[in-house]
Short mmCIF file of the C-alpha atoms (twelve columns), coordinates in Angstrom:
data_MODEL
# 
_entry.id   MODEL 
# 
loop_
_atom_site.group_PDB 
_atom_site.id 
_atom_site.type_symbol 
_atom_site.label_atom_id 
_atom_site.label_alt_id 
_atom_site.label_comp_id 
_atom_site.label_asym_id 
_atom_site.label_seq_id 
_atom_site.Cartn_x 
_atom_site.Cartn_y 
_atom_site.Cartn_z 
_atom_site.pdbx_PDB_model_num 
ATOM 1   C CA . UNK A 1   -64.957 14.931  20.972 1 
ATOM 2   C CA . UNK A 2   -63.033 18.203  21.956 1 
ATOM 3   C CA . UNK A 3   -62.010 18.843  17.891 1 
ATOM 4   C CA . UNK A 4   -60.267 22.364  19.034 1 
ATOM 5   C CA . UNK A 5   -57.816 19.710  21.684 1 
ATOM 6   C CA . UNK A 6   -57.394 17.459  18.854 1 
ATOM 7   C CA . UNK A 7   -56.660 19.970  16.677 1 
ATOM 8   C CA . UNK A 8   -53.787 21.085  19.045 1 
ATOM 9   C CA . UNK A 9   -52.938 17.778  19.673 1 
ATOM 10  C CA . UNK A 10  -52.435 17.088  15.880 1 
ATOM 11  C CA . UNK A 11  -50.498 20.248  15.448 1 
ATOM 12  C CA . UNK A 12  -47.981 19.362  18.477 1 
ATOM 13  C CA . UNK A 13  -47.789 16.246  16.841 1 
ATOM 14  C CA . UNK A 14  -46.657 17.539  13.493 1 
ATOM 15  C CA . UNK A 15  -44.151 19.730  14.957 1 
ATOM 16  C CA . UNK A 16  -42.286 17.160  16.508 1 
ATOM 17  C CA . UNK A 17  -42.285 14.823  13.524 1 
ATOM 18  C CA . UNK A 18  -40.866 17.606  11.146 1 
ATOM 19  C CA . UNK A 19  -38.004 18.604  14.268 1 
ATOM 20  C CA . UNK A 20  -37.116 14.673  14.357 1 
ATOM 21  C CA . UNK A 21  -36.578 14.778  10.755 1 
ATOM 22  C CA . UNK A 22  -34.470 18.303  10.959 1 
ATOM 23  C CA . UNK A 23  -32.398 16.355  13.373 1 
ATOM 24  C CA . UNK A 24  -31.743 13.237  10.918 1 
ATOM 25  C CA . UNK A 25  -31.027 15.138  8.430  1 
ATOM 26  C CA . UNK A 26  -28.573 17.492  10.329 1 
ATOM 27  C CA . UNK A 27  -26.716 14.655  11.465 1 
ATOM 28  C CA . UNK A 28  -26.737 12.818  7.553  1 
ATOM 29  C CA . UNK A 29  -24.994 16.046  6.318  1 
ATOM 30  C CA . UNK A 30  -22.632 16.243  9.423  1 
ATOM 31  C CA . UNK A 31  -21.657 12.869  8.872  1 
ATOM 32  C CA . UNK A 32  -20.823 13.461  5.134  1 
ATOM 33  C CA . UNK A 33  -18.790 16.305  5.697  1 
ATOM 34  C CA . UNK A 34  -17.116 14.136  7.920  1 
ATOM 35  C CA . UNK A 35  -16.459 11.352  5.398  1 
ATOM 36  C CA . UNK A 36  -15.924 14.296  2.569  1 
ATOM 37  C CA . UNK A 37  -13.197 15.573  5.249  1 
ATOM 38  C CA . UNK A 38  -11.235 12.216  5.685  1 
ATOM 39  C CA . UNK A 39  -11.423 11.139  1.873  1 
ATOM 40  C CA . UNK A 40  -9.782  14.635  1.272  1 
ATOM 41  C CA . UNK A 41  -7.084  14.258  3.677  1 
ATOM 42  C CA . UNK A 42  -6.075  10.362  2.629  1 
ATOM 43  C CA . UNK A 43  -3.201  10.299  0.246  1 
ATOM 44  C CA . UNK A 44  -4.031  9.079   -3.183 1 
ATOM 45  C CA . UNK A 45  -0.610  6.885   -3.094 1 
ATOM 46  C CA . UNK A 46  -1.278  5.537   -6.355 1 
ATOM 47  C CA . UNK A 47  -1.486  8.985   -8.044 1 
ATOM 48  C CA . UNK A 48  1.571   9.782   -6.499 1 
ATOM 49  C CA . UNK A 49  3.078   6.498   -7.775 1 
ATOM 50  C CA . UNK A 50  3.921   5.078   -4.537 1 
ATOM 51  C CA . UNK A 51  3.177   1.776   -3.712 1 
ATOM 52  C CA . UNK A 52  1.575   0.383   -0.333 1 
ATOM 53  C CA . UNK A 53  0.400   -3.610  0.434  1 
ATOM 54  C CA . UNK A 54  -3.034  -3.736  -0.699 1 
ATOM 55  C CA . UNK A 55  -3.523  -6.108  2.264  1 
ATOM 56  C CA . UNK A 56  -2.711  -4.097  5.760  1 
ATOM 57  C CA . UNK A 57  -2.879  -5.369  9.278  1 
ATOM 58  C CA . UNK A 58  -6.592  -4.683  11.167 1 
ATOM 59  C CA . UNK A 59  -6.296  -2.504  14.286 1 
ATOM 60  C CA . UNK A 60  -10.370 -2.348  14.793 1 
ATOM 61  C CA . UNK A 61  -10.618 -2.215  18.918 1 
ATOM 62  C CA . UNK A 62  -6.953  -2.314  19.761 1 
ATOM 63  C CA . UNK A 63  -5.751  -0.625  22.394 1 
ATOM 64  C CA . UNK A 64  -1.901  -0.527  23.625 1 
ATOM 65  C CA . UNK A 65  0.318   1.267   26.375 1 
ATOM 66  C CA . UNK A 66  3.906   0.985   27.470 1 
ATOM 67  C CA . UNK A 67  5.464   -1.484  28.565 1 
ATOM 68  C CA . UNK A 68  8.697   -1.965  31.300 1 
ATOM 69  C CA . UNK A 69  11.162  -4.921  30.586 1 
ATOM 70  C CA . UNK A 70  14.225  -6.458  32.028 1 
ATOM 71  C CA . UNK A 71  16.911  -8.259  30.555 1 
ATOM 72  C CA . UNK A 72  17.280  -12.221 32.102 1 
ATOM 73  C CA . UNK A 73  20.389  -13.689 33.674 1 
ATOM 74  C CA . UNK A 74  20.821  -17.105 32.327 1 
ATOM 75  C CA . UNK A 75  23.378  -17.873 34.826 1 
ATOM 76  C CA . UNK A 76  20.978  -19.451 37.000 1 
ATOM 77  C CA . UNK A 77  19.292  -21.587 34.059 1 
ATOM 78  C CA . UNK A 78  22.966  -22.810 33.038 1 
ATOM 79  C CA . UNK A 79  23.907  -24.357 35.809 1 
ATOM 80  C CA . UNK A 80  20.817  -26.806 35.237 1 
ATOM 81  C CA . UNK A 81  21.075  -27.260 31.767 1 
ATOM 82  C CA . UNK A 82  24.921  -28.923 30.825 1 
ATOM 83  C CA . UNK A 83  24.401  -28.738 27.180 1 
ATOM 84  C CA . UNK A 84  24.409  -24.879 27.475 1 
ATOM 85  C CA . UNK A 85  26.414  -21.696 28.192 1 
ATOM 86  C CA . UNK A 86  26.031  -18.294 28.941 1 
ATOM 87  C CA . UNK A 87  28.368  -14.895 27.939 1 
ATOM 88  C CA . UNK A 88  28.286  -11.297 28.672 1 
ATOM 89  C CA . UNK A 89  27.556  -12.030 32.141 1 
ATOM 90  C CA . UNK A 90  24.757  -14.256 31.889 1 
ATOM 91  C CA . UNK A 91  22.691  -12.042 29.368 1 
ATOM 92  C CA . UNK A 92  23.647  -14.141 26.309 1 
ATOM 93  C CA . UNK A 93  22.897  -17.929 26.223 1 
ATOM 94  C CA . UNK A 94  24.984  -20.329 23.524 1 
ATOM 95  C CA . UNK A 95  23.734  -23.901 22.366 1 
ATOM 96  C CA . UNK A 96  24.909  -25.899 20.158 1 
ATOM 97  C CA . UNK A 97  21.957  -28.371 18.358 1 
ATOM 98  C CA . UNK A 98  23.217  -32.511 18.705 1 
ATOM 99  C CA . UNK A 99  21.187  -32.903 15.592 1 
ATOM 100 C CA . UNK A 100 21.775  -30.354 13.493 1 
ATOM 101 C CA . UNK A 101 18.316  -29.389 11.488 1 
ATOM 102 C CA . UNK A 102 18.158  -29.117 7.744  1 
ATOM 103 C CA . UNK A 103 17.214  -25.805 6.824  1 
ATOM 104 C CA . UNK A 104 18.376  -25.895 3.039  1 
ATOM 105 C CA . UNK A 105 14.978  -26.479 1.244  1 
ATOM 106 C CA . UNK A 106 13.272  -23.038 3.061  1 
ATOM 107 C CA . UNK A 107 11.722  -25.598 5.718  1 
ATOM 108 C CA . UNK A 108 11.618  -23.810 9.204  1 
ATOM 109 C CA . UNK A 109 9.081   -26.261 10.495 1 
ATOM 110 C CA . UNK A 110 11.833  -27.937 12.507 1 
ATOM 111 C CA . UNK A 111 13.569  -24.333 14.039 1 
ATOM 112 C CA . UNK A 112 10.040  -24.052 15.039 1 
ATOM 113 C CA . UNK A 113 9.515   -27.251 16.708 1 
ATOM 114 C CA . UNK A 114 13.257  -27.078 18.218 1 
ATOM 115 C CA . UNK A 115 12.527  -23.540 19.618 1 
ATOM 116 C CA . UNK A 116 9.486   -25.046 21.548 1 
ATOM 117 C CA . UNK A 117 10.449  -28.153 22.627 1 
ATOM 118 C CA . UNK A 118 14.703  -27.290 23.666 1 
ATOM 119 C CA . UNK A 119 14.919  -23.706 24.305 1 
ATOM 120 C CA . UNK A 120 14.328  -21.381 27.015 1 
ATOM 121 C CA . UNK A 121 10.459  -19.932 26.659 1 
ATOM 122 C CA . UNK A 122 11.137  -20.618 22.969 1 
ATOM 123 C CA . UNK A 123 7.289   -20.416 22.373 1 
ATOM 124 C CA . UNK A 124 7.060   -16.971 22.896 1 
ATOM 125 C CA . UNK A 125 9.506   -16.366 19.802 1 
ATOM 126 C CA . UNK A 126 8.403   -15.928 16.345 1 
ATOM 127 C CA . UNK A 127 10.849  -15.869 12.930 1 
ATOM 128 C CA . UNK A 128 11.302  -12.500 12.057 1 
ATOM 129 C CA . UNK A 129 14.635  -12.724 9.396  1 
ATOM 130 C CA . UNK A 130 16.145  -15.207 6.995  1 
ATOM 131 C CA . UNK A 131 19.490  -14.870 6.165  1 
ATOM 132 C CA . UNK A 132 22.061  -17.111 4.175  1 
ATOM 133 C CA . UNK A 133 23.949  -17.899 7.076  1 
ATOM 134 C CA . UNK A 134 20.993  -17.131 10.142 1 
ATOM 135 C CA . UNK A 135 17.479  -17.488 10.767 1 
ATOM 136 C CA . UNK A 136 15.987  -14.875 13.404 1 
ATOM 137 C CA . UNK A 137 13.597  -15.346 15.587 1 
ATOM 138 C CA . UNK A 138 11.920  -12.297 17.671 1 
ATOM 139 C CA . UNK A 139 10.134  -12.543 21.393 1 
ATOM 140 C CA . UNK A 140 6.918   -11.554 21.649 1 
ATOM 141 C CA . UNK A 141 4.597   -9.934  24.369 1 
ATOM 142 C CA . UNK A 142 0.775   -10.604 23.678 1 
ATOM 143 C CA . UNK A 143 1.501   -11.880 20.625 1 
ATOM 144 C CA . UNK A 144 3.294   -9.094  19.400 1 
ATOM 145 C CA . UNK A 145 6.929   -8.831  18.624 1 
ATOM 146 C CA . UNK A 146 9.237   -6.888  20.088 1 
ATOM 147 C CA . UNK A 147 11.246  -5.759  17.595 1 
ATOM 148 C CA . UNK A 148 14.958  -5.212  16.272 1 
ATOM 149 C CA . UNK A 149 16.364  -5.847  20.040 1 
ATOM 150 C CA . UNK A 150 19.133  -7.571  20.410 1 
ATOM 151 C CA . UNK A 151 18.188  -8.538  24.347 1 
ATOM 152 C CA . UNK A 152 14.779  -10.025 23.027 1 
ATOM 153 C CA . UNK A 153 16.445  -12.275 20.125 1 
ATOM 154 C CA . UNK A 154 16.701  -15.931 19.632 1 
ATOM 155 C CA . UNK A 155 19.360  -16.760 16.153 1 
ATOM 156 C CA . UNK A 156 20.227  -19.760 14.921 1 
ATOM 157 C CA . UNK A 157 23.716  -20.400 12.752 1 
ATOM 158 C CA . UNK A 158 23.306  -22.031 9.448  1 
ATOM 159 C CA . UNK A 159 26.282  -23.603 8.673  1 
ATOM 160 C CA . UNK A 160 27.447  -24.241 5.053  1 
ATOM 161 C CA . UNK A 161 25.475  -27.350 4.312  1 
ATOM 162 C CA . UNK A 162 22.241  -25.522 4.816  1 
ATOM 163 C CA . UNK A 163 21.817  -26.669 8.630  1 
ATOM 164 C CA . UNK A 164 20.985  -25.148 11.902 1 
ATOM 165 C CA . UNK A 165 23.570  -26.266 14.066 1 
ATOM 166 C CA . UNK A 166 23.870  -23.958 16.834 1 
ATOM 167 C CA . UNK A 167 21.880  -20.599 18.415 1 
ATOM 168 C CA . UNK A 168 22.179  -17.956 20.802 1 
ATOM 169 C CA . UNK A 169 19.269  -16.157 22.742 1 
ATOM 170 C CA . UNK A 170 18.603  -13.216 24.840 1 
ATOM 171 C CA . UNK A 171 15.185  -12.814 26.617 1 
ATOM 172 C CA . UNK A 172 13.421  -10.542 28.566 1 
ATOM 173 C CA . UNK A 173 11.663  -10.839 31.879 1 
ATOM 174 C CA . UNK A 174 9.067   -8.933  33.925 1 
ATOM 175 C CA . UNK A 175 6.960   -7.239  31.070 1 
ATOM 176 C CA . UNK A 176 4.910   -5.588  32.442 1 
ATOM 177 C CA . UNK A 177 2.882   -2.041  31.779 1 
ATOM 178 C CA . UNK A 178 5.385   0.669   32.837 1 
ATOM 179 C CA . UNK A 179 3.914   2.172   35.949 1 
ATOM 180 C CA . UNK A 180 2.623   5.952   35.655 1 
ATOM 181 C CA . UNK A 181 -1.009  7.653   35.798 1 
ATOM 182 C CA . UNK A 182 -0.726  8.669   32.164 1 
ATOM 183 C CA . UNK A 183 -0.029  5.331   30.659 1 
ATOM 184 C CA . UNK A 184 -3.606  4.462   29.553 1 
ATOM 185 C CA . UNK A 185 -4.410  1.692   27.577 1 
ATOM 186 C CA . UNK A 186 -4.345  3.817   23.387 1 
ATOM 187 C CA . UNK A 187 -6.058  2.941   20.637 1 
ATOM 188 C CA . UNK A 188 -3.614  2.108   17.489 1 
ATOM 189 C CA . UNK A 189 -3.497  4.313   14.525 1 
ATOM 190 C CA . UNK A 190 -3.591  2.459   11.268 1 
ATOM 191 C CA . UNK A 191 -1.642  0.670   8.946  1 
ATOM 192 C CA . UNK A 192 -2.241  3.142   6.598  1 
ATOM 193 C CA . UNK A 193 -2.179  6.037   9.315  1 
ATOM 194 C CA . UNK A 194 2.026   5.432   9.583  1 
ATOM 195 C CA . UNK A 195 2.534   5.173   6.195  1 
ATOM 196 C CA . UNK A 196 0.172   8.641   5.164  1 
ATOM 197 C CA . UNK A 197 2.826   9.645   8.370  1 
ATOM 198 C CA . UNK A 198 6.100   8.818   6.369  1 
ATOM 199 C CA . UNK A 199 4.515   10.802  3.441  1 
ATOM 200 C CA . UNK A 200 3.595   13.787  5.124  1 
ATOM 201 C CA . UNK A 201 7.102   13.757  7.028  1 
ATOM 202 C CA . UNK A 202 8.722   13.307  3.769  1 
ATOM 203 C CA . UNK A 203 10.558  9.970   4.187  1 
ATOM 204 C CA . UNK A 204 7.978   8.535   1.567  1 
ATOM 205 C CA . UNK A 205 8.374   9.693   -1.781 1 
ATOM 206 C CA . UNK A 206 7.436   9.335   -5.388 1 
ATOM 207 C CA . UNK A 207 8.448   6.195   -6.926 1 
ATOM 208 C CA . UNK A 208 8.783   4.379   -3.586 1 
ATOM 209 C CA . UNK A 209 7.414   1.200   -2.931 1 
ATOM 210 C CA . UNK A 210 6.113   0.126   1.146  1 
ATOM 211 C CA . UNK A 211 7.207   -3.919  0.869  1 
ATOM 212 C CA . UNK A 212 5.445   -4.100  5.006  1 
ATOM 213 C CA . UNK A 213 4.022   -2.792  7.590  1 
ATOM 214 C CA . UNK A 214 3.639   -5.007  10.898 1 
ATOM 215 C CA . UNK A 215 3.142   -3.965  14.646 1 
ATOM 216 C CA . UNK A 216 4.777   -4.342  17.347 1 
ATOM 217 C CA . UNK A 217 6.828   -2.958  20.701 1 
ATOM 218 C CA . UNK A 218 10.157  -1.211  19.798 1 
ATOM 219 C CA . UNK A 219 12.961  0.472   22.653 1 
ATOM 220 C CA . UNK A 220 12.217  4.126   23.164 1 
ATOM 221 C CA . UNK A 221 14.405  3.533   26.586 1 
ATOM 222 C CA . UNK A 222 17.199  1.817   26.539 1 
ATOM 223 C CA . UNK A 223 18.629  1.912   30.019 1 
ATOM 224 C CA . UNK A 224 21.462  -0.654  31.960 1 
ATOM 225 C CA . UNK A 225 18.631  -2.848  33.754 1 
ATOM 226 C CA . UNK A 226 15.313  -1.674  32.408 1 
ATOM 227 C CA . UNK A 227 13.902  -0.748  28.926 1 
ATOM 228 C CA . UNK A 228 10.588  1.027   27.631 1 
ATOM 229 C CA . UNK A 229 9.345   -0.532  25.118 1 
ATOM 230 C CA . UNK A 230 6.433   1.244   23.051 1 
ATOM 231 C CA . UNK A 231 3.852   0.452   20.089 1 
ATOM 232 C CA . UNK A 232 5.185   1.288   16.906 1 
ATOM 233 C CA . UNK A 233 4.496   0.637   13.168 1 
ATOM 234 C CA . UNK A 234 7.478   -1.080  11.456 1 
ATOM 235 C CA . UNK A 235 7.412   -0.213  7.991  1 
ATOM 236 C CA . UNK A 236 9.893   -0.915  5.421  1 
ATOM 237 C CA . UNK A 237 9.980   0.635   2.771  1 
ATOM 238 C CA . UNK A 238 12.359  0.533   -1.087 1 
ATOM 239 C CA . UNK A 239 14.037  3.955   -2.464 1 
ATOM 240 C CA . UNK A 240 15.212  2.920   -5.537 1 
ATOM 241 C CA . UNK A 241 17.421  -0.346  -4.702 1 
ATOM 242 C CA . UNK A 242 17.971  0.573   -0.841 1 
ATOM 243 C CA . UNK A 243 15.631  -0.984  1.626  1 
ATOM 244 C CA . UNK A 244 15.094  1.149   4.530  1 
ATOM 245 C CA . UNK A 245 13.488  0.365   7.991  1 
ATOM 246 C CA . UNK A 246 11.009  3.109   9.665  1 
ATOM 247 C CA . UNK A 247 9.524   3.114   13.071 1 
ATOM 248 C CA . UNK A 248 6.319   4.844   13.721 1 
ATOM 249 C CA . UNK A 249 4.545   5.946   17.176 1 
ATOM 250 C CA . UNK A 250 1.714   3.690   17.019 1 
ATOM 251 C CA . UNK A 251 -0.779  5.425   19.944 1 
ATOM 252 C CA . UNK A 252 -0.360  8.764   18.682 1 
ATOM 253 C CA . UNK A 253 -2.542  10.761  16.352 1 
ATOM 254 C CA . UNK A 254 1.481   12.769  15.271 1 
ATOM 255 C CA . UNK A 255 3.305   9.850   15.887 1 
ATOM 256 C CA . UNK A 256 7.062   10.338  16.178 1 
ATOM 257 C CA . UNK A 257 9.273   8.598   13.522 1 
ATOM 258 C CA . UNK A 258 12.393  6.844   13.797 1 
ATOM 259 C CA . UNK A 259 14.543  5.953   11.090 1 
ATOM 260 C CA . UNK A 260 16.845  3.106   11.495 1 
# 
């Protein structure tokens, strides 16, 4: 045996073992600092007496972009469909329900069923509101909704007696992902992400309370014949006795924030 090449041999072998572990360990304290660096920068809402859902919506892997939309003209679908009308030149459809639906008890089960099986595309709405005298209903792209747009709406009328006896809808057509080389499929910032963005912008403040948080597409564009719609955060959120609504850029890393 050559003992002087083992002897190298060994030593070569040594050497690399002791750089592997350099390397592990490197990248153990880089990764800490990282972690160290996030838990620093998250806002301790409960020492600041604000309080946020425990329970927030997972983003893990989602990825959004913009979206173009156009409003549909019912006029066409009227003039199949005699129990129906339209207004404001075809954008707004009216119905009234033969069998009015019992809403009194909090059971939506029917609206539900009714939206599905009478209305125009009514699967692709989802409630969104509950009034005394209304129950809301949202459309949805991907199974998202798009939110507080009165051309993407479906409301019924409660009448006195607690039932649903007529509705009016709006829709849009032709959404589709607006056209442009920088409108790359995003990943969504957090739940948690918008809200630390409210604090830092100063609409959240001590004493406040964040009642939800829910994603969605809301209007950045609101043109005649075509809208932009965008990812946002909606967060609500209770100063004192006032409820107020908050939109937050939801593929941006200093999302812009819109207060309604």
């Amino acid at each position: 045996m050559n003992w002087k090449r083992a002897k190298t041999l060994f030593i070569f072998v040594f050497i690399l073992v002791n750089i592997s572990l350099v390397i592990i360990y490197v990248d153990k304290v880089n990764k800490s600092h990282i972690n160290d660096s996030d838990d620093e920068n998250a806002v301790n809402f409960k020492q600041e007496e604000i309080q946020i859902p425990e329970h927030l919506p997972s983003v893990k892997d989602l990825k959004m972009q913009l979206l173009t939309a156009r409003s549909y003209d019912f006029s066409s679908y009227v003039k199949s469909h005699s129990d129906v009308s339209s207004a404001k030149s075809g954008g707004t459809l009216k119905g009234e329900i033969s069998d009015a639906i019992d809403v009194s008890n909090d059971q939506y089960t029917g609206l539900k069923t009714y939206a599905k099986d009478h209305i125009y595309k009514g699967e692709d709405y989802e409630m969104s509101k509950i009034d005394d005298d209304s129950v809301t209903f949202e459309q949805t792209y991907d199974n998202y909704p798009i939110m507080n747009n009165n051309r993407a709406r479906l409301k019924f009328n409660v009448n006195d007696s607690g039932k649903a006896s007529s509705y009016t809808q709006t829709a849009m057509k032709s959404i589709e992902p607006s056209k442009g080389a920088n409108n790359d499929k995003k990943q969504v910032i957090t739940a948690r992400s918008a809200i630390e963005a409210l604090y830092y912008n100063r609409y959240l403040k001590r004493n406040d309370e964040v009642t939800n948080a829910r994603l969605g597409y809301y209007t950045v564009v609101k043109e005649p014949n075509v809208q932009v719609l965008e990812a946002n955060w909606e967060i609500k959120v209770k100063h004192k006795d006032e409820i107020k609504t908050y939109y937050v850029e939801a593929v941006s890393d200093s999302p812009k924030i819109i207060e309604e």
